[in-house]
mmCIF file of the protein (N, C-alpha, C, O) and its ligand, coordinates in Angstrom:
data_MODEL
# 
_entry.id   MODEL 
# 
loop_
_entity.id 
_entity.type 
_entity.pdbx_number_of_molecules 
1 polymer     1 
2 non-polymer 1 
# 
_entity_poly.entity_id                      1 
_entity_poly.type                           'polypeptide(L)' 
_entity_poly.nstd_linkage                   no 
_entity_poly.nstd_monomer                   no 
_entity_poly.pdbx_seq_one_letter_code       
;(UNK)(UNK)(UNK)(UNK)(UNK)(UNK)(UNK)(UNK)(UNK)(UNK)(UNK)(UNK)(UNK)(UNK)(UNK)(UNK)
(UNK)(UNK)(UNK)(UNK)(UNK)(UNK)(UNK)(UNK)(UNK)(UNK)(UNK)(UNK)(UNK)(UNK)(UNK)(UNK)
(UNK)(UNK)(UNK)(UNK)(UNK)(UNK)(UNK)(UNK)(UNK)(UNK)(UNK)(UNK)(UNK)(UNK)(UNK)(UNK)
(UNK)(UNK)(UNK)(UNK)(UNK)(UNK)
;
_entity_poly.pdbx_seq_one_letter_code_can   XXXXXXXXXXXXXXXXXXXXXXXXXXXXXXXXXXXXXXXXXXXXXXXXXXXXXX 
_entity_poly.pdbx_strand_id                 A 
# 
loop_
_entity_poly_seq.entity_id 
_entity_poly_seq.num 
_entity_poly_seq.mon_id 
_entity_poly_seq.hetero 
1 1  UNK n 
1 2  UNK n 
1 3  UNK n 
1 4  UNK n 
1 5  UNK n 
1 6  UNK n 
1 7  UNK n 
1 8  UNK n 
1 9  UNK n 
1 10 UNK n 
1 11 UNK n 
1 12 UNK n 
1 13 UNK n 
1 14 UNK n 
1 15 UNK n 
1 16 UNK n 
1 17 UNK n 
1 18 UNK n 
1 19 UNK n 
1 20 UNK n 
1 21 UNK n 
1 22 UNK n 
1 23 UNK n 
1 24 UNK n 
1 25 UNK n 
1 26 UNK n 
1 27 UNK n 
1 28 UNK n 
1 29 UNK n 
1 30 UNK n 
1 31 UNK n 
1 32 UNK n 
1 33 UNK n 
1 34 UNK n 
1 35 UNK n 
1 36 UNK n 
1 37 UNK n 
1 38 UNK n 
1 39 UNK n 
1 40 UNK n 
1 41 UNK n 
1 42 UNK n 
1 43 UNK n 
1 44 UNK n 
1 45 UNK n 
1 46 UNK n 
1 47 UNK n 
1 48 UNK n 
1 49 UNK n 
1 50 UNK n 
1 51 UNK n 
1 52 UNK n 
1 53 UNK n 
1 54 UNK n 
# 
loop_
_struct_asym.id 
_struct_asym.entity_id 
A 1 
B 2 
# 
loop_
_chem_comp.id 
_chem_comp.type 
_chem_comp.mon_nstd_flag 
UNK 'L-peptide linking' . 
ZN  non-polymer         . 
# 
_pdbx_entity_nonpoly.entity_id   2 
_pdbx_entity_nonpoly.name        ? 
_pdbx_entity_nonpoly.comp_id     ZN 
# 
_pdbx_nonpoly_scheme.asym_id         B 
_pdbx_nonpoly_scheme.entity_id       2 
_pdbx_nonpoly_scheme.mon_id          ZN 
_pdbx_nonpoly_scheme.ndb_seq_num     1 
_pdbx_nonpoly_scheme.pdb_seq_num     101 
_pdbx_nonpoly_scheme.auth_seq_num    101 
_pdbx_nonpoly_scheme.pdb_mon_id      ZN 
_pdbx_nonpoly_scheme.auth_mon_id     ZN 
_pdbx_nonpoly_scheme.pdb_strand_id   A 
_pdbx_nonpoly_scheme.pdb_ins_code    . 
# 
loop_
_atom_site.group_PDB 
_atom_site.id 
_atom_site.type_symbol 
_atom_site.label_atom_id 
_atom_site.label_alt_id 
_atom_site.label_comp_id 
_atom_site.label_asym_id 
_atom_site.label_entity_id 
_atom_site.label_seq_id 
_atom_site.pdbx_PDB_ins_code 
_atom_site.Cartn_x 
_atom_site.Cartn_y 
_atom_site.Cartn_z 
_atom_site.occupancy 
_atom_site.B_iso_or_equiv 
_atom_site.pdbx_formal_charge 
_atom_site.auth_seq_id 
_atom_site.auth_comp_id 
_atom_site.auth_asym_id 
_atom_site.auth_atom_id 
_atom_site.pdbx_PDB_model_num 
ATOM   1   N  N  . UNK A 1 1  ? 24.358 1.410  8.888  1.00 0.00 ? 1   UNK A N  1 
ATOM   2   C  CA . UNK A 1 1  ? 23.567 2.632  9.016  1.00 0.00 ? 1   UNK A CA 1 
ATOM   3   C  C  . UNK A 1 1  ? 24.381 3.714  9.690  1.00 0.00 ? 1   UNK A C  1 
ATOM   4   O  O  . UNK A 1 1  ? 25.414 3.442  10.301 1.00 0.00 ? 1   UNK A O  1 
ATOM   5   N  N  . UNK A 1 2  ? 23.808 5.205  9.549  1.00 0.00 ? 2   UNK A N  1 
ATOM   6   C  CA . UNK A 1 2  ? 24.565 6.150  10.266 1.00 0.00 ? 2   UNK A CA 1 
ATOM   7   C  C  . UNK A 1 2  ? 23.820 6.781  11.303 1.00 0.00 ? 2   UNK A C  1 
ATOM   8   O  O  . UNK A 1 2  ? 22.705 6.266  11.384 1.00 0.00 ? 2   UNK A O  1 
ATOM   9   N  N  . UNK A 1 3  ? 24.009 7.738  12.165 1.00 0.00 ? 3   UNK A N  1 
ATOM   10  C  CA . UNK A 1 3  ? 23.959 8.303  13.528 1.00 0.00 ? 3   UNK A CA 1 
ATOM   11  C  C  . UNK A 1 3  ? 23.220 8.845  12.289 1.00 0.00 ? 3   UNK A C  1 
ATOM   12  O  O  . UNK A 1 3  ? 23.579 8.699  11.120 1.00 0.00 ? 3   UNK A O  1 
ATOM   13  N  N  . UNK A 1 4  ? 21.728 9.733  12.900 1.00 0.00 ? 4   UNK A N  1 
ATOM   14  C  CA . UNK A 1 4  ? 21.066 10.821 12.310 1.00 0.00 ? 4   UNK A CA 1 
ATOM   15  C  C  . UNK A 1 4  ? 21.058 11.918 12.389 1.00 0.00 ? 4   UNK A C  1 
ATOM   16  O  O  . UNK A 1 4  ? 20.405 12.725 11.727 1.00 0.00 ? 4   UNK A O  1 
ATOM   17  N  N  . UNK A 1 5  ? 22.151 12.178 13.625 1.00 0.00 ? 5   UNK A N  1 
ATOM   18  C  CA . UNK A 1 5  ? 22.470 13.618 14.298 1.00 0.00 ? 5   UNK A CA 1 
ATOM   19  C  C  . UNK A 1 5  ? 23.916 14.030 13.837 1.00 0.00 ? 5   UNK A C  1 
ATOM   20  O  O  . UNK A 1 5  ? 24.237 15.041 13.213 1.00 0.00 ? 5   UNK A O  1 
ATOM   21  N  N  . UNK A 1 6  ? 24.887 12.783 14.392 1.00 0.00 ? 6   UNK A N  1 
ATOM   22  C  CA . UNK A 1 6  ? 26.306 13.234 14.178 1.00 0.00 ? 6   UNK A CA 1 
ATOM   23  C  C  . UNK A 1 6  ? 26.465 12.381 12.546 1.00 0.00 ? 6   UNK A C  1 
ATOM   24  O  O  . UNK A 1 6  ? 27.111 12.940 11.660 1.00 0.00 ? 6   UNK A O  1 
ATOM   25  N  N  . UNK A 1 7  ? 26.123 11.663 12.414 1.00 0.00 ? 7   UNK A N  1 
ATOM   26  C  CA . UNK A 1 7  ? 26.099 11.111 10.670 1.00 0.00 ? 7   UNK A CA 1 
ATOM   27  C  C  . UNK A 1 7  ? 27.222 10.052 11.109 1.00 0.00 ? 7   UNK A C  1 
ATOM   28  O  O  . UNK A 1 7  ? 27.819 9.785  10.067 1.00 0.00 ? 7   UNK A O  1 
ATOM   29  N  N  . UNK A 1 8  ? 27.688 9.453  11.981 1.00 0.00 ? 8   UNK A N  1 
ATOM   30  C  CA . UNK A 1 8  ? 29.102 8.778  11.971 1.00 0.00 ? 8   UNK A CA 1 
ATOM   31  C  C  . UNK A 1 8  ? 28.874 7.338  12.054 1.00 0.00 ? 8   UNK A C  1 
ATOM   32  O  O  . UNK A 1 8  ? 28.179 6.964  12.999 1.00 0.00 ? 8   UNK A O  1 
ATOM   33  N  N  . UNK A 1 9  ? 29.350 6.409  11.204 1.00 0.00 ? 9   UNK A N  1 
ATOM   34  C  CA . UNK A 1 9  ? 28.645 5.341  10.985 1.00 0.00 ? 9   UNK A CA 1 
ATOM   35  C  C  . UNK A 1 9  ? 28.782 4.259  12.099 1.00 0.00 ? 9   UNK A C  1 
ATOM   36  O  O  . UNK A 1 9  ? 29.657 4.025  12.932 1.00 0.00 ? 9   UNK A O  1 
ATOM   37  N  N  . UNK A 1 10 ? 27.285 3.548  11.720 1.00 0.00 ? 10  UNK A N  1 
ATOM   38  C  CA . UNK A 1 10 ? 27.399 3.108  13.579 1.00 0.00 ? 10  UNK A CA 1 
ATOM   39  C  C  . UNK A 1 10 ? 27.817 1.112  12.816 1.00 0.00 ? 10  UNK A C  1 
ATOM   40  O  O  . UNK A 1 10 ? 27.490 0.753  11.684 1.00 0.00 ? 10  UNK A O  1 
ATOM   41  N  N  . UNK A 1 11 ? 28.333 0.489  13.535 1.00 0.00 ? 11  UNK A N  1 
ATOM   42  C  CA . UNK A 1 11 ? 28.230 -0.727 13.312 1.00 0.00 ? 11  UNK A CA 1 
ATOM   43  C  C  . UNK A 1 11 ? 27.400 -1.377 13.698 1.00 0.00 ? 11  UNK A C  1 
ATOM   44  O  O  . UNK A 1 11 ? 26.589 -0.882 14.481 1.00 0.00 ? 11  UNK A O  1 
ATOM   45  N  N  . UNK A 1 12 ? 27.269 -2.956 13.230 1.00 0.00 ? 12  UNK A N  1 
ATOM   46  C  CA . UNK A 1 12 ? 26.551 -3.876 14.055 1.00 0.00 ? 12  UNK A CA 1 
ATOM   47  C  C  . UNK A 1 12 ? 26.675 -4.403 15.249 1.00 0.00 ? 12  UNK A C  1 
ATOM   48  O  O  . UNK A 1 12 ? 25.686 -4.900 15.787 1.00 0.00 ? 12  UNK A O  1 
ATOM   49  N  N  . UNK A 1 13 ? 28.264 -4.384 16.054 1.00 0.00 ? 13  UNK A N  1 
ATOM   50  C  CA . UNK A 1 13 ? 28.217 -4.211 17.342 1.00 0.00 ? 13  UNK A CA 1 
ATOM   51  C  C  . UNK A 1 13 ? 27.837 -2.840 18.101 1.00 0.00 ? 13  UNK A C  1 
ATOM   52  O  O  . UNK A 1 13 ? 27.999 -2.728 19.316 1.00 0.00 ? 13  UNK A O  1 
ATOM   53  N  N  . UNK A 1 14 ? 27.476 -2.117 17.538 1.00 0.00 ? 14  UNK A N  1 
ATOM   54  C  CA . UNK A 1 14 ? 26.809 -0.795 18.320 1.00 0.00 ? 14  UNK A CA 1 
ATOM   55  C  C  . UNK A 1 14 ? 25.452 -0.818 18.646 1.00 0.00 ? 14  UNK A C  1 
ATOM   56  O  O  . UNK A 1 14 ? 24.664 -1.447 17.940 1.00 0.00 ? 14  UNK A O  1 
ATOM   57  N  N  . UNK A 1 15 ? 24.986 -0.028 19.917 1.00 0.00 ? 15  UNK A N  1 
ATOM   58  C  CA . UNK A 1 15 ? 23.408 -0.258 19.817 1.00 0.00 ? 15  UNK A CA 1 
ATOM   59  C  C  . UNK A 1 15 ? 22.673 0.405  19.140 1.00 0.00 ? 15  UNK A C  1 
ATOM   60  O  O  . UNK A 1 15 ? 23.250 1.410  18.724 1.00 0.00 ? 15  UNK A O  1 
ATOM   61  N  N  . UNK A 1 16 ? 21.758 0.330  18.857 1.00 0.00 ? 16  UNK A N  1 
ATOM   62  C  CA . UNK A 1 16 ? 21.080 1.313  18.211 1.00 0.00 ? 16  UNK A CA 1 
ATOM   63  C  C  . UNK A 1 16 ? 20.201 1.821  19.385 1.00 0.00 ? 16  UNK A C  1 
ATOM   64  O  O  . UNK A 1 16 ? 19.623 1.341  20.360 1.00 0.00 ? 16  UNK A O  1 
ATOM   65  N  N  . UNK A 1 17 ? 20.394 3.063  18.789 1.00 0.00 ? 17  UNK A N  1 
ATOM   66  C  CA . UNK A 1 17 ? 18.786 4.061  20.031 1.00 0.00 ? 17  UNK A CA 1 
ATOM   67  C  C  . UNK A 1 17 ? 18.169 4.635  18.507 1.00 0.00 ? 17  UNK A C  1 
ATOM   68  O  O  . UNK A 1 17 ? 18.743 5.010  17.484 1.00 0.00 ? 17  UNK A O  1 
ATOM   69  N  N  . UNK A 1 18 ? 16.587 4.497  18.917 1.00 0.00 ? 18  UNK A N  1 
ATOM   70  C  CA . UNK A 1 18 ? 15.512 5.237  18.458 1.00 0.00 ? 18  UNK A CA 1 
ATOM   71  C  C  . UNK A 1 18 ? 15.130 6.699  19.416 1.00 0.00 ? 18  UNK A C  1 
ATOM   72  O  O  . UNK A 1 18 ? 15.023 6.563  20.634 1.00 0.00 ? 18  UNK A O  1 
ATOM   73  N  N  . UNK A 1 19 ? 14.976 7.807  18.907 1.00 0.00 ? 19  UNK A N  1 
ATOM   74  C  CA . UNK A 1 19 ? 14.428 9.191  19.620 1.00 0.00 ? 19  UNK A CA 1 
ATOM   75  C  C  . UNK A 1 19 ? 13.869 9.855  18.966 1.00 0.00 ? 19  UNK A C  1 
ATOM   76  O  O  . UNK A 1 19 ? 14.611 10.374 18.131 1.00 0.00 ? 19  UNK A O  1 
ATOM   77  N  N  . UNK A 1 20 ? 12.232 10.326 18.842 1.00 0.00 ? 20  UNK A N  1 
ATOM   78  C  CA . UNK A 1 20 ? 11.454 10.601 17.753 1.00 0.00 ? 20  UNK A CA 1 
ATOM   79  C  C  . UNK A 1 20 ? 11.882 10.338 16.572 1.00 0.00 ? 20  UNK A C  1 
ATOM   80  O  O  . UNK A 1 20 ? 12.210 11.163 15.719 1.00 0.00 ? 20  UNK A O  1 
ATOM   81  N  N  . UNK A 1 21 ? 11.892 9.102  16.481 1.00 0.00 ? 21  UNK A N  1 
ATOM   82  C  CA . UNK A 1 21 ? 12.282 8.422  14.742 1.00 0.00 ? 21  UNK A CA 1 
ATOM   83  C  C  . UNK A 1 21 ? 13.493 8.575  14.022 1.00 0.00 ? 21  UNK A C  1 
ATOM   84  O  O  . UNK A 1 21 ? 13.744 8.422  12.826 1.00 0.00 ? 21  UNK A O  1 
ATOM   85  N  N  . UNK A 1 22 ? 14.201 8.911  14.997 1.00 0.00 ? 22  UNK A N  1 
ATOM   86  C  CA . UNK A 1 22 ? 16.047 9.010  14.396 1.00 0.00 ? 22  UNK A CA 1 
ATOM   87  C  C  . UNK A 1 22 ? 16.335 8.521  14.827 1.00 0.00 ? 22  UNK A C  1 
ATOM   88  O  O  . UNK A 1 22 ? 15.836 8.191  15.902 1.00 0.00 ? 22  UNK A O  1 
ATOM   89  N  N  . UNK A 1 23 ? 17.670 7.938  14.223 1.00 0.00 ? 23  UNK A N  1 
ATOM   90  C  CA . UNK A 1 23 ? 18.243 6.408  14.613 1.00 0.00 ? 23  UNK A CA 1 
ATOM   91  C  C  . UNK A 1 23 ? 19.803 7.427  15.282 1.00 0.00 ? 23  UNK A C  1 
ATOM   92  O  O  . UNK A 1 23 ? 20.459 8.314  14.737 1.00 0.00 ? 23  UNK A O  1 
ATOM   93  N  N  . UNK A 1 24 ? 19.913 6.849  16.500 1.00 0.00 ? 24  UNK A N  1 
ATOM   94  C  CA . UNK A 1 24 ? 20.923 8.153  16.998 1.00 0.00 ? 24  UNK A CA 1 
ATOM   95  C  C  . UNK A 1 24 ? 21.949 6.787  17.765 1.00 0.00 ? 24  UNK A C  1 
ATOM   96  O  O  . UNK A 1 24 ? 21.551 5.869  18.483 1.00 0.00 ? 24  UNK A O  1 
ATOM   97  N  N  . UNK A 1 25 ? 23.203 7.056  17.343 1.00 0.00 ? 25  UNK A N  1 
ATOM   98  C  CA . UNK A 1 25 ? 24.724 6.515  18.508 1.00 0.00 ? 25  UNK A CA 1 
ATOM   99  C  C  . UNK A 1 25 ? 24.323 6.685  20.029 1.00 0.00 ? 25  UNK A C  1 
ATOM   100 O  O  . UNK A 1 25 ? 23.545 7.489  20.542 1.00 0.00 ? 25  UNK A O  1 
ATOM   101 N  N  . UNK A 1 26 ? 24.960 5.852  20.498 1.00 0.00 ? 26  UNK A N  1 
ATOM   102 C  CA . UNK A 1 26 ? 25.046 5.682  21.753 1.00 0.00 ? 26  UNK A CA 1 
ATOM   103 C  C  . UNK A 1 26 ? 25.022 7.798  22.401 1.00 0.00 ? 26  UNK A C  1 
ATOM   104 O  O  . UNK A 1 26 ? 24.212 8.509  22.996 1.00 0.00 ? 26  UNK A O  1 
ATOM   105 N  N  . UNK A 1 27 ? 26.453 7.990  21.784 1.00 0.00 ? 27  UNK A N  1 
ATOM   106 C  CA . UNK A 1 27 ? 26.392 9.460  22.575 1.00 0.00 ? 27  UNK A CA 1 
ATOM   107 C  C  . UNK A 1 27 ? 25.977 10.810 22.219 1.00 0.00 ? 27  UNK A C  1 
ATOM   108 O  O  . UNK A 1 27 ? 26.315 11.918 22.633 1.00 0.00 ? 27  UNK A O  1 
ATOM   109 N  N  . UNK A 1 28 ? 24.809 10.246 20.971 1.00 0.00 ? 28  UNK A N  1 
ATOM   110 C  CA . UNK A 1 28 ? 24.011 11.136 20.714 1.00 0.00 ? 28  UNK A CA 1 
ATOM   111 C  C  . UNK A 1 28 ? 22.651 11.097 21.193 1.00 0.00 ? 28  UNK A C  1 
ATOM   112 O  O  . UNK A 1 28 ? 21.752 11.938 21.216 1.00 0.00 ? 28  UNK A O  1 
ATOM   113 N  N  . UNK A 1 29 ? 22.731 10.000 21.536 1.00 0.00 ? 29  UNK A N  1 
ATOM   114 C  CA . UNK A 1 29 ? 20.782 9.384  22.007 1.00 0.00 ? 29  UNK A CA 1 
ATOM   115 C  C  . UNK A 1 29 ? 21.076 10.322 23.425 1.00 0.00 ? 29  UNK A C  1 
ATOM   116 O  O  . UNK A 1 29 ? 20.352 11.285 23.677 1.00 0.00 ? 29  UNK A O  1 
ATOM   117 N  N  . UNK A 1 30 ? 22.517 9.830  24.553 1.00 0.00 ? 30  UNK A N  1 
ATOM   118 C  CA . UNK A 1 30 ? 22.634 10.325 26.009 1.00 0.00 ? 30  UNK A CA 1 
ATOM   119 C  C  . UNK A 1 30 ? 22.746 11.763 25.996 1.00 0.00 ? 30  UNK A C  1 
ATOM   120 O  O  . UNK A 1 30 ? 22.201 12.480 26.835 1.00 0.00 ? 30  UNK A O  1 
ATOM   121 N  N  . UNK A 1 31 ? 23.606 12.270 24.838 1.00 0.00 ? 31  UNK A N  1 
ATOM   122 C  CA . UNK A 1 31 ? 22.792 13.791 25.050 1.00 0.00 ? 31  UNK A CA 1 
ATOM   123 C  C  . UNK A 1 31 ? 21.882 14.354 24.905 1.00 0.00 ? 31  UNK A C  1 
ATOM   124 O  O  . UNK A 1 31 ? 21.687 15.470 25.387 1.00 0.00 ? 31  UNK A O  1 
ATOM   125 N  N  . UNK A 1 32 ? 20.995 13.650 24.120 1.00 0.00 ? 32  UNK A N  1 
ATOM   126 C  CA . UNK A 1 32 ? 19.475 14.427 23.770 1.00 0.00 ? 32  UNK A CA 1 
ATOM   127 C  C  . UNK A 1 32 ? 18.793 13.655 24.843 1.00 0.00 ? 32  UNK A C  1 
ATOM   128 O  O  . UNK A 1 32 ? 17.826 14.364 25.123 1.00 0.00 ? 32  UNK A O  1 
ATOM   129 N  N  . UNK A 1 33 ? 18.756 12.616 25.590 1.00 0.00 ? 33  UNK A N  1 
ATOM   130 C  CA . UNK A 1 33 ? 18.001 12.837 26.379 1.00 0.00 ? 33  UNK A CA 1 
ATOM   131 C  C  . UNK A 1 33 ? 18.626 12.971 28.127 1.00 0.00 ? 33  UNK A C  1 
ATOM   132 O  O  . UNK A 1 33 ? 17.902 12.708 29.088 1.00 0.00 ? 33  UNK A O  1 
ATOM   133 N  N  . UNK A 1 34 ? 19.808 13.339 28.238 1.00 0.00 ? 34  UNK A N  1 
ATOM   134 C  CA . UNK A 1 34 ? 20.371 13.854 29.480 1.00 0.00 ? 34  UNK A CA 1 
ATOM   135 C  C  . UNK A 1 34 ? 20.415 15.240 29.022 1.00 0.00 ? 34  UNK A C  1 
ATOM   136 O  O  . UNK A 1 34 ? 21.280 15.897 29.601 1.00 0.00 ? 34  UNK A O  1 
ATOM   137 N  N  . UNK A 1 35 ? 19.649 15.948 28.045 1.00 0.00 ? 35  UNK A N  1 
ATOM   138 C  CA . UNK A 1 35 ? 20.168 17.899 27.655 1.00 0.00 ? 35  UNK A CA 1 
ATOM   139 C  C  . UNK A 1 35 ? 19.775 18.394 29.083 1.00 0.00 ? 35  UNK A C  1 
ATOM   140 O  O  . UNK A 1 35 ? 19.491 17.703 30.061 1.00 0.00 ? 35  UNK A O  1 
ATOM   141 N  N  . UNK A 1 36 ? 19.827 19.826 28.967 1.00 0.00 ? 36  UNK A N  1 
ATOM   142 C  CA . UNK A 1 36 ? 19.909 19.971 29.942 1.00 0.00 ? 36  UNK A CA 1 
ATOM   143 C  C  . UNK A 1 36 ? 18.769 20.854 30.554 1.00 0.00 ? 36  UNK A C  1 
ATOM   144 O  O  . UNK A 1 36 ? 18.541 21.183 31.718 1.00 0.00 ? 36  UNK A O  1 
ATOM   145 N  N  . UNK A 1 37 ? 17.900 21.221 28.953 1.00 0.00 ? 37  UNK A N  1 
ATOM   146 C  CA . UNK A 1 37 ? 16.068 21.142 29.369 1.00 0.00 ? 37  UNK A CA 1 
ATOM   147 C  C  . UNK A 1 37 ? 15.798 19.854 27.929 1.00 0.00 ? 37  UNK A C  1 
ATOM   148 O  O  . UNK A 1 37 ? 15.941 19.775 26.709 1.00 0.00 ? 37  UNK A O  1 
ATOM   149 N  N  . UNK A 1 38 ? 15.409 19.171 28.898 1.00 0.00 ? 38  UNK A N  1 
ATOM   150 C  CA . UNK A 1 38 ? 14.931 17.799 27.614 1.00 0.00 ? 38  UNK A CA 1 
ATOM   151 C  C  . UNK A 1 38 ? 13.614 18.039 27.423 1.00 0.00 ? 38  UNK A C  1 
ATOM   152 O  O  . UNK A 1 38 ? 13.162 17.130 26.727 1.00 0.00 ? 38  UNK A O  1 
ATOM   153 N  N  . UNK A 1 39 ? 12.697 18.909 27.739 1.00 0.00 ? 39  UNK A N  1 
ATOM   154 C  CA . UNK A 1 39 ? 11.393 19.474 27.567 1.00 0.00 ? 39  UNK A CA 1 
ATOM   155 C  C  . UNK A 1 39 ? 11.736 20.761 26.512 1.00 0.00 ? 39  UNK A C  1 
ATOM   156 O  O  . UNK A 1 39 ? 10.778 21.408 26.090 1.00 0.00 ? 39  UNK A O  1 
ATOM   157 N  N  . UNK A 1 40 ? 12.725 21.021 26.210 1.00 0.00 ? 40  UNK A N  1 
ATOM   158 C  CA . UNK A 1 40 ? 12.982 22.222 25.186 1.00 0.00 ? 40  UNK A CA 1 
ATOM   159 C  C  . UNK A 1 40 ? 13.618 21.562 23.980 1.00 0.00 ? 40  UNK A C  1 
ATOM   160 O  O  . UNK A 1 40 ? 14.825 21.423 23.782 1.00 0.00 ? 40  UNK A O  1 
ATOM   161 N  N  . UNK A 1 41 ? 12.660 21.196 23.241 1.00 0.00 ? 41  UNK A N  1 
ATOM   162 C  CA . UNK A 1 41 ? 13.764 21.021 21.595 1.00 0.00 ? 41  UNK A CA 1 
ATOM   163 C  C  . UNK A 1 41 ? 14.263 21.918 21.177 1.00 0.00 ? 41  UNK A C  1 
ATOM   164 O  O  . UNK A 1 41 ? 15.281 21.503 20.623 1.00 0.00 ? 41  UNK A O  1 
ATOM   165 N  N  . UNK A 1 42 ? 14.188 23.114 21.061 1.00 0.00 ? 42  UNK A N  1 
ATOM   166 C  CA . UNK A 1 42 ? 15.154 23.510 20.841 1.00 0.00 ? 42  UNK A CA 1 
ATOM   167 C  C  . UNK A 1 42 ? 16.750 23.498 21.033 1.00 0.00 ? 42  UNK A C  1 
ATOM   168 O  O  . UNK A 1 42 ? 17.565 23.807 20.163 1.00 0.00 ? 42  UNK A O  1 
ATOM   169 N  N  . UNK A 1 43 ? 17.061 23.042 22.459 1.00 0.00 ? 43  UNK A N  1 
ATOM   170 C  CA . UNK A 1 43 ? 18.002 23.137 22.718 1.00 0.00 ? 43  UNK A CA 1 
ATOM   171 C  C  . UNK A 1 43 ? 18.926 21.647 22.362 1.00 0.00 ? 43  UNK A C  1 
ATOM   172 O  O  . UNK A 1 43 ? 20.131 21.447 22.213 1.00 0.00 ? 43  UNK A O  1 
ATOM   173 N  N  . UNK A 1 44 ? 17.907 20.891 22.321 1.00 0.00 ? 44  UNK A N  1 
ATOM   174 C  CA . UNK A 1 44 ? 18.106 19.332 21.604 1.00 0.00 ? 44  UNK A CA 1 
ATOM   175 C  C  . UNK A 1 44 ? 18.438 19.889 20.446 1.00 0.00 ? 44  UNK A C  1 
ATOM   176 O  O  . UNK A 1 44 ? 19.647 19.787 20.238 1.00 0.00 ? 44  UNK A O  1 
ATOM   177 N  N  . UNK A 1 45 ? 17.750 20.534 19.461 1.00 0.00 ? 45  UNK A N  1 
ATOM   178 C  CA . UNK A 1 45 ? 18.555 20.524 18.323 1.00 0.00 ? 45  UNK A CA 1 
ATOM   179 C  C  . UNK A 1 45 ? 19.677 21.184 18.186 1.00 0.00 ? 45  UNK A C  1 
ATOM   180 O  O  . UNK A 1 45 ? 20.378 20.896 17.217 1.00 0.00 ? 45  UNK A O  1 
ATOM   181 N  N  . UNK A 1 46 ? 20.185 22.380 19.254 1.00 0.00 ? 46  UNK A N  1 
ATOM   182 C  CA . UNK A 1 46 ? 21.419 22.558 18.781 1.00 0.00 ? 46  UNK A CA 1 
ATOM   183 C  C  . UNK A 1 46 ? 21.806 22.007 19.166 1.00 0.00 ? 46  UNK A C  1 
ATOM   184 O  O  . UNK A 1 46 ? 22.821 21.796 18.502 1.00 0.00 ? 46  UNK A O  1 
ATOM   185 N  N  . UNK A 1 47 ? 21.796 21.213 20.255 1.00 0.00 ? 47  UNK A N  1 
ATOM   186 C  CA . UNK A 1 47 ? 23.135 20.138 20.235 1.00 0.00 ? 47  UNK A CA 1 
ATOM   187 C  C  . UNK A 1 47 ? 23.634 18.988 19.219 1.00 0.00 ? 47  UNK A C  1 
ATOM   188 O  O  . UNK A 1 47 ? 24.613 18.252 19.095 1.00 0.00 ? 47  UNK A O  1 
ATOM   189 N  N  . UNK A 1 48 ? 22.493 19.228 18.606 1.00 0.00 ? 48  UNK A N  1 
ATOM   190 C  CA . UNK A 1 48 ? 22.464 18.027 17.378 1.00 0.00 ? 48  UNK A CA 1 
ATOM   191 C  C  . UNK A 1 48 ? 23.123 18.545 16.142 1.00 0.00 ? 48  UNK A C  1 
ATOM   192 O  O  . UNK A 1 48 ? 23.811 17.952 15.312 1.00 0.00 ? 48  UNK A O  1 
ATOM   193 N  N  . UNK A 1 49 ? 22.734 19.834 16.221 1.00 0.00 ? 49  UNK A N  1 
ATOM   194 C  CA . UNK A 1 49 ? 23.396 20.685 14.920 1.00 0.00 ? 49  UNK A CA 1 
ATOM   195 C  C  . UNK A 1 49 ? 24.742 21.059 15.224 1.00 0.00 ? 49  UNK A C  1 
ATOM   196 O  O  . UNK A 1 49 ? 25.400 21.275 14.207 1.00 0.00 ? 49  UNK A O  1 
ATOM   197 N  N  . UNK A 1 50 ? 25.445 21.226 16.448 1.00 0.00 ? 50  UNK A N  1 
ATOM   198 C  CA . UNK A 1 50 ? 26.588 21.594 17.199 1.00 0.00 ? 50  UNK A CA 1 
ATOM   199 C  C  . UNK A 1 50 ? 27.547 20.184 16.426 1.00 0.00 ? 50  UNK A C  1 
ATOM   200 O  O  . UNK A 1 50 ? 28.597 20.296 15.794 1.00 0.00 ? 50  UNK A O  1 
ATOM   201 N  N  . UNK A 1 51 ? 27.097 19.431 16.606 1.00 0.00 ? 51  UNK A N  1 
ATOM   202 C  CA . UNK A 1 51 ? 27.705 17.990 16.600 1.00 0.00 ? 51  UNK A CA 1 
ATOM   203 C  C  . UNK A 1 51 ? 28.297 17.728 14.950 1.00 0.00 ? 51  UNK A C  1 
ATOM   204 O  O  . UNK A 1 51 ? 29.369 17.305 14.516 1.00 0.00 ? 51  UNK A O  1 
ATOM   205 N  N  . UNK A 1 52 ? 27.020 18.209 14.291 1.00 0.00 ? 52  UNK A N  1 
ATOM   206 C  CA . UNK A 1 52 ? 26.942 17.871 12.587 1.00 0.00 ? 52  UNK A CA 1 
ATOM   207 C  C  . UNK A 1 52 ? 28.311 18.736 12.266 1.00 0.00 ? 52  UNK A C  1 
ATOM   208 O  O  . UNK A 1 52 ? 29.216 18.200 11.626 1.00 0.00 ? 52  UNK A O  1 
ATOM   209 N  N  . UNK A 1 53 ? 28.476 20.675 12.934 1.00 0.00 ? 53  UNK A N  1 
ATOM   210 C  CA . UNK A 1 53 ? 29.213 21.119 12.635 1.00 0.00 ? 53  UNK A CA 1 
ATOM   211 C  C  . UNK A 1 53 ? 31.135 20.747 12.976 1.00 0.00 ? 53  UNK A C  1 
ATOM   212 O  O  . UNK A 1 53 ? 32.131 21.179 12.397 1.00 0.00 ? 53  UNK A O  1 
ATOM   213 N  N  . UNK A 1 54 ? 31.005 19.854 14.065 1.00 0.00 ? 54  UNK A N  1 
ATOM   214 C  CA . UNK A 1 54 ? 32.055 19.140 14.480 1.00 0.00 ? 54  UNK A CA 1 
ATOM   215 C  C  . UNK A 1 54 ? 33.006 20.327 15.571 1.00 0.00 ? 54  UNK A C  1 
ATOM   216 O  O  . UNK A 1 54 ? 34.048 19.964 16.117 1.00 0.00 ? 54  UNK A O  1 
HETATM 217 ZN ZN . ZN  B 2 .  ? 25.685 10.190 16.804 1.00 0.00 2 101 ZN  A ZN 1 
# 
C-alpha cells in the first residue's frame, strides 16, 4: 500500500497509521498530528499537499 498524503510506498515492515481514514507513513501521520494548529485542517492539508509537491 501507499502513504495517502506523500504517496511513497509503505512496506510490511512499516507501521501503518490511520487519520480520518487515510492510511498515512510514519512521518506523515507525526506531522499531521504534531502541526502546529492540529485543530486547523487547513493547515494539515497544506502540509499534506506541500509533501505531494515534494
Ligand atoms: Zn507519507
Amino acid at each position: 500500500m501507499n502513504c495517502d498524503a506523500c504517496n511513497s510506498a509503505l512496506t510490511e515492515d512499516d507501521d501503518e497509521y490511520v487519520y480520518n481514514g487515510k492510511k498515512l507513513c510514519e512521518d506523515c501521520y507525526l506531522q499531521v498530528i504534531k502541526g502546529p494548529k492540529s485543530c486547523d485542517h487547513s493547515v494539515v492539508e497544506s502540509i499534506v499537499s506541500k509533501r505531494l509537491d515534494k
